[in-house]
N, C-alpha and C positions, 0 to 999 in steps of 0.2 A: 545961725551957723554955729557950729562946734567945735569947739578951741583942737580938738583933734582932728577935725579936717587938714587943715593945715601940716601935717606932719608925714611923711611921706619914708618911703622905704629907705632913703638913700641918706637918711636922715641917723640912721642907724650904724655909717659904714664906719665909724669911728670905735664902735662896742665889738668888739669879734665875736663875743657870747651873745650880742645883740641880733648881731648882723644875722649870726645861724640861726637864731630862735626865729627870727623874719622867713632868712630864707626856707627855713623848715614847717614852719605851721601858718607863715600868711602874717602881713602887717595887722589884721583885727585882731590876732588872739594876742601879738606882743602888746597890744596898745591896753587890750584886755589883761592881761598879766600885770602890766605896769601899773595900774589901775587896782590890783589887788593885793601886789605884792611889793612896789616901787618901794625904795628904801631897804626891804629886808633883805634879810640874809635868808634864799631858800633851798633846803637841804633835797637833791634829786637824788632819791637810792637807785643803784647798780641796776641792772634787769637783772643777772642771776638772782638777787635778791625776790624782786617781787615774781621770777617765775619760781624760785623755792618754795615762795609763800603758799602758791597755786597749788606747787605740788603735795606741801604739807596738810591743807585743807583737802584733796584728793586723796590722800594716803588716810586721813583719819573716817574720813568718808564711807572710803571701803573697806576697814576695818569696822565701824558702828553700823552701816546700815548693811554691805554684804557681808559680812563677817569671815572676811578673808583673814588669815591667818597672818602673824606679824613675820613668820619665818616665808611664808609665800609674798607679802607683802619687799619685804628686804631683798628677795631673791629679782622682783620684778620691778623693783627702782635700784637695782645696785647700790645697796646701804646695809647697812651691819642690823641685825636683830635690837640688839640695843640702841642705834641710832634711830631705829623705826619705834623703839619705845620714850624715846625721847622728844620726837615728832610729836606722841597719841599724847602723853603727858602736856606739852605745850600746848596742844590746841584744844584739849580739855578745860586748860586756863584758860586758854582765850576765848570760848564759848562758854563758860561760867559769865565769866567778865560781860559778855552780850548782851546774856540773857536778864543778867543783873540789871545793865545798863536798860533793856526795855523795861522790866517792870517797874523803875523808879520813875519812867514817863505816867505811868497811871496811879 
């Protein structure tokens, strides 16, 4: 038997952040969180964030492989020319950084 059996959804109703992570993804994933993460402090980013993110990687995307222009680019995300050069700059870093990061595995 496993000491988690015992442990039941209602078990939760004292946590209000508990209780929603239950009621939202299911007693196995909280029990599985708890399990990974029990004790810390864990930082959840915004979704505008991570959908920015998506869109940043799509914006440099179609600048490097279709070679869409950064003033067509701007025009068709509603963002400043220089905002869109700011974008292509950051994710240049961060695909440097990647790329780095695989070939230090071999």
């Amino acid at each position: 038997m496993n000491a988690w059996d015992e442990v039941l959804t209602e078990d939760f109703k004292g946590d209000t952040d508990m209780s929603l992570f239950v009621e939202t993804f299911g007693l196995d994933a909280a029990k599985k969180y708890i399990e990974i993460f029990g004790g810390d402090s864990v930082y959840v980013p915004k979704a505008e964030s991570v959908i920015r993110m998506g869109r940043d990687r799509k914006i440099y995307r179609e600048f490097k492989e279709k070679n869409v222009s950064i003033d067509e680019l701007a025009a068709r995300y509603g963002l400043t020319p220089r905002h869109i050069r700011v974008i292509l700059q950051d994710q240049k870093r961060l695909n440097r950084q990647v790329n780095e990061k695989q070939l230090e595995m071999f």
